[in-house]
Backbone as CSV, one residue per row, in Angstrom:
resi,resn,N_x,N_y,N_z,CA_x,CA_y,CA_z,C_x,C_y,C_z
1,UNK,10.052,-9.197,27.556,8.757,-9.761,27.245,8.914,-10.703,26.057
2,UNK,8.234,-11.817,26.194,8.182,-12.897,24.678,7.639,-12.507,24.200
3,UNK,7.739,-12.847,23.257,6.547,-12.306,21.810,5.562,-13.458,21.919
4,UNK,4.297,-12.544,21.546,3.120,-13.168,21.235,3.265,-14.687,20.733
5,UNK,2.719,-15.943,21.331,2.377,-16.520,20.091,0.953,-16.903,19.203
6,UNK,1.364,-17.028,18.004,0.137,-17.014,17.245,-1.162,-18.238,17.755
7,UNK,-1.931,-18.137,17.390,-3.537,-19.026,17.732,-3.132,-19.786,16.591
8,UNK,-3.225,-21.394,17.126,-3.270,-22.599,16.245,-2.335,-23.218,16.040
9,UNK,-1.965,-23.878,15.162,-0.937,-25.134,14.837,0.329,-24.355,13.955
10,UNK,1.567,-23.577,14.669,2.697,-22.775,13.739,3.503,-23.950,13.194
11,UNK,3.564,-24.454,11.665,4.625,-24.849,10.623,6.234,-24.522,11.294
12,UNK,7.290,-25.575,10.892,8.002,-24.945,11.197,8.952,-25.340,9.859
13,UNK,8.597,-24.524,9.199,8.913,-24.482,7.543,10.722,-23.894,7.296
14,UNK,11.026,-22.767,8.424,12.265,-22.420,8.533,12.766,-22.661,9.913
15,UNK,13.443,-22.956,9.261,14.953,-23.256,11.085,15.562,-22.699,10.674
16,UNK,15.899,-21.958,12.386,17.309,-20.992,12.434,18.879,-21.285,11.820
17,UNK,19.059,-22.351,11.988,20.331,-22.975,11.721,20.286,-22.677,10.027
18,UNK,19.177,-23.000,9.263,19.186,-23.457,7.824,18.889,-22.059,7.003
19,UNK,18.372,-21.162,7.916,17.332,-20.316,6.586,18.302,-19.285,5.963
20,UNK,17.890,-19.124,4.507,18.569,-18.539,3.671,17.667,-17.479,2.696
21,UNK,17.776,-16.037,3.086,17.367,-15.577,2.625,16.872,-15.318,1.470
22,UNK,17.294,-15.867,0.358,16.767,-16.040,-1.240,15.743,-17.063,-0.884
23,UNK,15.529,-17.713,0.203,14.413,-19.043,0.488,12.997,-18.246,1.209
24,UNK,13.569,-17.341,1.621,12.337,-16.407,2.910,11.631,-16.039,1.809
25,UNK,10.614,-16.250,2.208,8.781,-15.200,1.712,8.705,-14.427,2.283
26,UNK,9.577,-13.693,3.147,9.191,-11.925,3.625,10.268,-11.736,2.446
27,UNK,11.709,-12.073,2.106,12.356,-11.294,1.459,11.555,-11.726,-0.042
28,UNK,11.187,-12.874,-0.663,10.637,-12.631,-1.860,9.983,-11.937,-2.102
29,UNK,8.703,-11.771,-1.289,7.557,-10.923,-1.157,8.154,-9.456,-2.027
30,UNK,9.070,-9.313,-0.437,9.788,-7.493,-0.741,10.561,-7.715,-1.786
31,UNK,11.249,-8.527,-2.960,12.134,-8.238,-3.853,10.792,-7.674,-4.943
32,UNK,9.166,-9.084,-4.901,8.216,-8.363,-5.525,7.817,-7.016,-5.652
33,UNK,7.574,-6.535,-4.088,7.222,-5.536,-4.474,7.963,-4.423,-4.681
34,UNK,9.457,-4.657,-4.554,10.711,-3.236,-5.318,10.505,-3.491,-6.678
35,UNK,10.152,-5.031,-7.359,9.808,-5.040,-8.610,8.775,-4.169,-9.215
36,UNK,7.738,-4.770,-8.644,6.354,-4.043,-8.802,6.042,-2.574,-8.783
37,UNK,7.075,-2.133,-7.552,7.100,-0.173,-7.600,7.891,0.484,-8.836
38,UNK,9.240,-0.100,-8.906,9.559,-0.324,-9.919,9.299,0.427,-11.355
39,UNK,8.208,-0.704,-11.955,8.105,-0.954,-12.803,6.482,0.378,-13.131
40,UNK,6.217,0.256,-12.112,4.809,1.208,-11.886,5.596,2.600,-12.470
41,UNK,6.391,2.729,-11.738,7.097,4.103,-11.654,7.236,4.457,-13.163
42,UNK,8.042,3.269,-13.779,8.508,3.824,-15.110,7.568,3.524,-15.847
43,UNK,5.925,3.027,-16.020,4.798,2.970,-16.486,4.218,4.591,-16.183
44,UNK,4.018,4.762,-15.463,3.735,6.091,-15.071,4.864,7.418,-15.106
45,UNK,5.629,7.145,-15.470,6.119,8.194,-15.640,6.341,9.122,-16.497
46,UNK,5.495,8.614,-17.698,4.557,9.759,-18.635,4.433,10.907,-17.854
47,UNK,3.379,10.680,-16.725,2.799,11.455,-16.032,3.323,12.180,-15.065
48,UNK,4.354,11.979,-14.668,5.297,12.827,-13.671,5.003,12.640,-12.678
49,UNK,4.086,11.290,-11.996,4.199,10.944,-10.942,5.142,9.792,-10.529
50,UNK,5.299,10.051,-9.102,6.122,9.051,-8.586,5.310,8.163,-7.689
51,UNK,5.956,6.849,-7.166,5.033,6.181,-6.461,4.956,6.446,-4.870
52,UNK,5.353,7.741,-4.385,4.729,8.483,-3.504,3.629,8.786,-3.520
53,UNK,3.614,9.482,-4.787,2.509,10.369,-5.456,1.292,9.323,-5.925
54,UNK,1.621,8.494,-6.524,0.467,8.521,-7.416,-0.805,7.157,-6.346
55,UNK,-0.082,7.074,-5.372,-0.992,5.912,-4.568,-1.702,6.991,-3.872
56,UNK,-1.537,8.114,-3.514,-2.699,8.885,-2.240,-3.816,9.958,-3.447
57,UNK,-3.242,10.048,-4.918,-4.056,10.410,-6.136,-4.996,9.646,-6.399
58,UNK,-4.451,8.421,-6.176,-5.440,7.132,-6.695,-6.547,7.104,-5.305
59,UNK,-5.766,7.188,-4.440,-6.885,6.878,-3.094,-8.090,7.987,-3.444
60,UNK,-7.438,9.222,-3.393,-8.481,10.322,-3.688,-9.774,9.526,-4.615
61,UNK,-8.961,9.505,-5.714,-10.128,9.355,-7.032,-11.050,8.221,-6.645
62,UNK,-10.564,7.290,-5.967,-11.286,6.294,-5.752,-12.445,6.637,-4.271
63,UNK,-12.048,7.884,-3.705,-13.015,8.014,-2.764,-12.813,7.218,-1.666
64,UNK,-11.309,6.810,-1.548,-10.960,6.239,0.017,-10.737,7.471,1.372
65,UNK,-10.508,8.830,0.915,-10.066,9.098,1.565,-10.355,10.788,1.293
66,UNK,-10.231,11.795,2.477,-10.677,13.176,1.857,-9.646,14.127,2.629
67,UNK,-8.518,13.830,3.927,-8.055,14.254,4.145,-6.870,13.862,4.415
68,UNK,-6.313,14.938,4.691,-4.591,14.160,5.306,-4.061,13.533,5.585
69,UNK,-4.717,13.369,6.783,-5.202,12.187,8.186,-5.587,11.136,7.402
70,UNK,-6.091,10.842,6.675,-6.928,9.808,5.955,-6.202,9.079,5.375
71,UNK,-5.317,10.231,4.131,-5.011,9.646,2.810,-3.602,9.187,3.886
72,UNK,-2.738,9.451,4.869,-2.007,9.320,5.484,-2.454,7.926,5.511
73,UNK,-3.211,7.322,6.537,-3.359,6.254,6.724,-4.027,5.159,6.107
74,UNK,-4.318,5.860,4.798,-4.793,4.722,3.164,-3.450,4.146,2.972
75,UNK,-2.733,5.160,2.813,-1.594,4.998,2.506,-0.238,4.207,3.522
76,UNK,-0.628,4.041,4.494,0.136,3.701,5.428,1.709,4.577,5.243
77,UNK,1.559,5.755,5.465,2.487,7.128,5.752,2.384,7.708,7.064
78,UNK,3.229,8.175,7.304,3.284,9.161,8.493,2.488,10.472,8.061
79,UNK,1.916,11.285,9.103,1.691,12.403,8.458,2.128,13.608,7.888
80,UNK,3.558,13.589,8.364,4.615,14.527,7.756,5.311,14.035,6.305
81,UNK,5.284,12.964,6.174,5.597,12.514,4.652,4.436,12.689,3.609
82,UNK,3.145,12.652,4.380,1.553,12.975,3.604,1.974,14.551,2.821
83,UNK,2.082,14.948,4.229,1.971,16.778,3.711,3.164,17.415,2.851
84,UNK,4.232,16.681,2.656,4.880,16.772,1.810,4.557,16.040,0.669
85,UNK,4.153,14.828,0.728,3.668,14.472,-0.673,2.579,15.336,-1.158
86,UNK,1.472,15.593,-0.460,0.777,16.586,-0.868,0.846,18.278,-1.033
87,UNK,2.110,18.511,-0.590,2.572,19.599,-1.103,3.030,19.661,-2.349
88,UNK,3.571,18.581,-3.099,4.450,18.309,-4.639,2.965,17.810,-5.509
89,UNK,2.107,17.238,-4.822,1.031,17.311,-5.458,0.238,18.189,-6.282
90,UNK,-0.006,19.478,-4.706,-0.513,20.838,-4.890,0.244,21.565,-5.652
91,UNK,1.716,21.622,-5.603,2.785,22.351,-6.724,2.508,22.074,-8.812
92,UNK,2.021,20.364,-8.370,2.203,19.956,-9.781,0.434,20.670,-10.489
93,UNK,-0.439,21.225,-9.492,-1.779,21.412,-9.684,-2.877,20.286,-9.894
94,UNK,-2.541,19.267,-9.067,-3.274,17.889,-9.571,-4.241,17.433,-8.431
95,UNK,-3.635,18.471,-6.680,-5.125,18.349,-5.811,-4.549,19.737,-5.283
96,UNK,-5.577,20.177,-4.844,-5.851,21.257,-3.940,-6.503,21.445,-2.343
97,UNK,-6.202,22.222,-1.614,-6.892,22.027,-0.288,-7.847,22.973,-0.117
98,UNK,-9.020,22.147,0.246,-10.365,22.928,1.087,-10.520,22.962,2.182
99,UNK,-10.585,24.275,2.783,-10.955,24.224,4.067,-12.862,23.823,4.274
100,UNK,-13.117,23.201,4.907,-14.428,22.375,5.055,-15.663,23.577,5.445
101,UNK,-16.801,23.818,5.168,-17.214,24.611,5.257,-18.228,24.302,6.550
102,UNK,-17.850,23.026,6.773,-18.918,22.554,8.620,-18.269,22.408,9.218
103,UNK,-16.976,22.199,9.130,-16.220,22.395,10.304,-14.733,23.081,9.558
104,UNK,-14.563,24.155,9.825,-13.479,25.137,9.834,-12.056,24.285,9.822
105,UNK,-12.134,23.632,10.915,-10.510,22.866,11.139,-10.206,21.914,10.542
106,UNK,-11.015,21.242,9.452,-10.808,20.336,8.322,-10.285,20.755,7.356
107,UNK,-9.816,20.549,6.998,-8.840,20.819,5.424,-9.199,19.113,4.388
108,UNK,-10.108,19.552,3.640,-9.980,18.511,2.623,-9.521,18.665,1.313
109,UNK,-8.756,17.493,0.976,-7.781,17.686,-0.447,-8.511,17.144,-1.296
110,UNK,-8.733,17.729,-2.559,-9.656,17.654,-3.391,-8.994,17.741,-5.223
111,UNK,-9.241,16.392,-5.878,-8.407,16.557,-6.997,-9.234,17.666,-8.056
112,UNK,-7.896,18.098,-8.323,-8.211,18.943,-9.803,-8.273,18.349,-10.950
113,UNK,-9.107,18.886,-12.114,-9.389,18.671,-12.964,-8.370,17.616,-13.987
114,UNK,-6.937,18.495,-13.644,-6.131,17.563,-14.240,-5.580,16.184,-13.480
115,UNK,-5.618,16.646,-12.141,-5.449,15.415,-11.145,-6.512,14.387,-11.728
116,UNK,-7.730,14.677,-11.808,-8.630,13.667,-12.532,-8.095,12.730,-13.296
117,UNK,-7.412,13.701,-14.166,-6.756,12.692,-15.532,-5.681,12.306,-15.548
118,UNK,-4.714,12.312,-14.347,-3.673,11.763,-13.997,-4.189,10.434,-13.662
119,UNK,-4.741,10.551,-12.338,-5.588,9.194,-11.481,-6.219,7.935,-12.918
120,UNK,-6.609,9.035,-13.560,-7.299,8.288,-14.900,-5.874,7.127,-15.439
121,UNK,-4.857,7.807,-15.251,-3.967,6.848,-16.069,-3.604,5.977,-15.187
122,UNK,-3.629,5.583,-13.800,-3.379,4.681,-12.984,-3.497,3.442,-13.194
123,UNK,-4.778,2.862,-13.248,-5.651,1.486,-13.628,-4.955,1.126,-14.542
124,UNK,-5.037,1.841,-15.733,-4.353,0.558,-17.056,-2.730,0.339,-17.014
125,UNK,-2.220,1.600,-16.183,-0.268,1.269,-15.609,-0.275,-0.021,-14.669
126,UNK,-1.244,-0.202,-14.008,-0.785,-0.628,-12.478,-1.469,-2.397,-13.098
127,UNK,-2.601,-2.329,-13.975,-2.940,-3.457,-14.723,-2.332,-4.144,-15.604
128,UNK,-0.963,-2.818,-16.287,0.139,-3.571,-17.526,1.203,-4.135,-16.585
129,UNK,1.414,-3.530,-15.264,3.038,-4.058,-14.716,1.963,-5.301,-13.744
130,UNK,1.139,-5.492,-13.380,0.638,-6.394,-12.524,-0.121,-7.651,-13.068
131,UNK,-0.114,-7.344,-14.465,-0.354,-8.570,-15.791,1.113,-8.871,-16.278
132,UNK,2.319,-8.131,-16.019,3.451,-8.368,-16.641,3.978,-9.122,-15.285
133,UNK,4.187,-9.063,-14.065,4.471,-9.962,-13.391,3.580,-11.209,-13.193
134,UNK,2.586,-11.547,-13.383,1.933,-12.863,-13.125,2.092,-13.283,-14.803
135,UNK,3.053,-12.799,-15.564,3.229,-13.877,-16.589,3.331,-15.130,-16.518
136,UNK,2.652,-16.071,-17.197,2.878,-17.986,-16.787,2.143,-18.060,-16.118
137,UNK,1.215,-17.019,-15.162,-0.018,-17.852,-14.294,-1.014,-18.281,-15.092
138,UNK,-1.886,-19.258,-14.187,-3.258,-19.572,-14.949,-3.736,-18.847,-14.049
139,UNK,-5.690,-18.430,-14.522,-6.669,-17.863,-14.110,-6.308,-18.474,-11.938
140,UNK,-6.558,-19.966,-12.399,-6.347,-20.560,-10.929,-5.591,-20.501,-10.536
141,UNK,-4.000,-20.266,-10.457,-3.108,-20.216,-10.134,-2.797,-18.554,-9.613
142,UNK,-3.788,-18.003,-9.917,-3.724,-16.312,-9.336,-4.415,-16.415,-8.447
143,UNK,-6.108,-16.955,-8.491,-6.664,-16.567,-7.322,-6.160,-17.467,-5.928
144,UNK,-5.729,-18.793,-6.529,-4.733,-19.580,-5.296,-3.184,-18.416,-4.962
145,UNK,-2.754,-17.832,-5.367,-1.969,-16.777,-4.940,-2.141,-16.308,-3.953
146,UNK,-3.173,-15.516,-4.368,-4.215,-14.216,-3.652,-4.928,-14.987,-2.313
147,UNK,-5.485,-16.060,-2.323,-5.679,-16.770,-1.445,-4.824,-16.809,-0.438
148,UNK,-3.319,-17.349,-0.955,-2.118,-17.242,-0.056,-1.680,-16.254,0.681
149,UNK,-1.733,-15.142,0.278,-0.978,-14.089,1.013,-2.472,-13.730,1.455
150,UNK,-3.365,-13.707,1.296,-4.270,-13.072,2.232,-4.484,-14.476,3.441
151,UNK,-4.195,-15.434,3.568,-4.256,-15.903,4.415,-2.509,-15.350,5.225
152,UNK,-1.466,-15.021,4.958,-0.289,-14.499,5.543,-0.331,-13.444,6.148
153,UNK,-1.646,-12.448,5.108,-1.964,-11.367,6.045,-2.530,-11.776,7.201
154,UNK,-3.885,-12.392,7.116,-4.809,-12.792,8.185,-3.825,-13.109,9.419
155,UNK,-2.851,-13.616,9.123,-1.928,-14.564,10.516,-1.073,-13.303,10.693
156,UNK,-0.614,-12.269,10.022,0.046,-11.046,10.521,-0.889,-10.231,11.142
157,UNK,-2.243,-9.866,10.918,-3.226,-9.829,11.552,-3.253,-10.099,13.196
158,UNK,-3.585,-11.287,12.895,-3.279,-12.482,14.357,-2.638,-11.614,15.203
159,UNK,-1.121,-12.082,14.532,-0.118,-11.783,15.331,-0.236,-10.909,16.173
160,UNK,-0.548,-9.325,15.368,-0.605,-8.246,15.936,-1.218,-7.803,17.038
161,UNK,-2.660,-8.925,16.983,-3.524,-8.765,17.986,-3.344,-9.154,19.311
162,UNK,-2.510,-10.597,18.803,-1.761,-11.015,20.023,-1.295,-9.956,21.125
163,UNK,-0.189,-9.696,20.069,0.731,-8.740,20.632,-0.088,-7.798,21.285
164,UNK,-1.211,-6.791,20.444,-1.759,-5.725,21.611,-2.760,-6.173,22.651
165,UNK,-2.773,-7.137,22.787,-3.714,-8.028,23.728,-2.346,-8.476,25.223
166,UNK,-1.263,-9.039,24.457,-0.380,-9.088,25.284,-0.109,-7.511,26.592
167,UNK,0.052,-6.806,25.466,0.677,-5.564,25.944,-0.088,-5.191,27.326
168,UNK,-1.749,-5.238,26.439,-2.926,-4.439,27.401,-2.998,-5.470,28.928
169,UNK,-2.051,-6.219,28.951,-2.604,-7.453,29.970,-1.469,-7.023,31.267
170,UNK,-0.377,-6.268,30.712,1.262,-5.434,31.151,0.453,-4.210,31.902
């Protein structure tokens, strides 16, 4: 089967013959964000979280998410890597599980008191390493960033749809 192609006018910014990986925006992207985890990690690591940990803490606190299933897919995790992260969670005492009292077969994870104040330290870590990489930007030169890759998402988006549009047509 070919792969999808995208809706509209595709750039052809890389050729096969030429492209060089230190030149690719998928590999810059990803050198960013090994930077960016990185650097989170050892910002946070006051706290004894890791960046397993401390993105499905943060989801909690922020009220993205109330279960497994959920924080699994806030997180874009499998669900067997969830329940182990949330097992080292539950070990460290920072969420706990409720079984749901309207429906029995729910289990919702629910931060503890000190989980509170873990999550609490998130924002100003994730604001010092994410102000320390856009060093040298201007105000405009960030939201034209942000502009950029959310238009890269939008077309990975696309893509995808293509593709399950393709599939459903098989």
């Amino acid at each position: 089967m070919n792969p999808p192609k995208p809706r509209g006018k595709v750039p052809a910014f890389y050729k096969p013959g030429a492209i060089q990986p230190n030149e690719s925006v998928g590999y810059l992207m990803r050198r960013i964000l090994a930077s960016v985890q990185a650097a989170a990690d050892r910002e946070l690591e006051p706290t004894g979280l890791t960046h397993a940990q401390w993105i499905p803490l943060y989801k909690l606190y922020l009220g993205h998410a109330s279960t497994a299933a959920e924080l699994a897919a806030a997180a874009e995790l499998d669900a067997g890597a969830m329940t182990r992260t949330l097992d080292r969670l539950e070990a460290k005492g920072l969420v706990r599980r409720v079984r749901s009292e309207a429906d029995r077969r729910v289990v919702n994870i629910e931060l503890t008191p000190e989980g509170k104040t873990a999550a609490q330290a998130i924002p100003q870590a994730l604001s010092n390493v994410l102000n320390a990489h856009l060093k040298g930007f201007t105000a405009e030169e960030w939201q034209l960033l942000k502009s950029f890759l959310n238009r890269m998402l939008e077309n990975g988006v696309e893509l995808q749809q293509a593709r399950n549009e393709a599939l459903d047509e098989t």
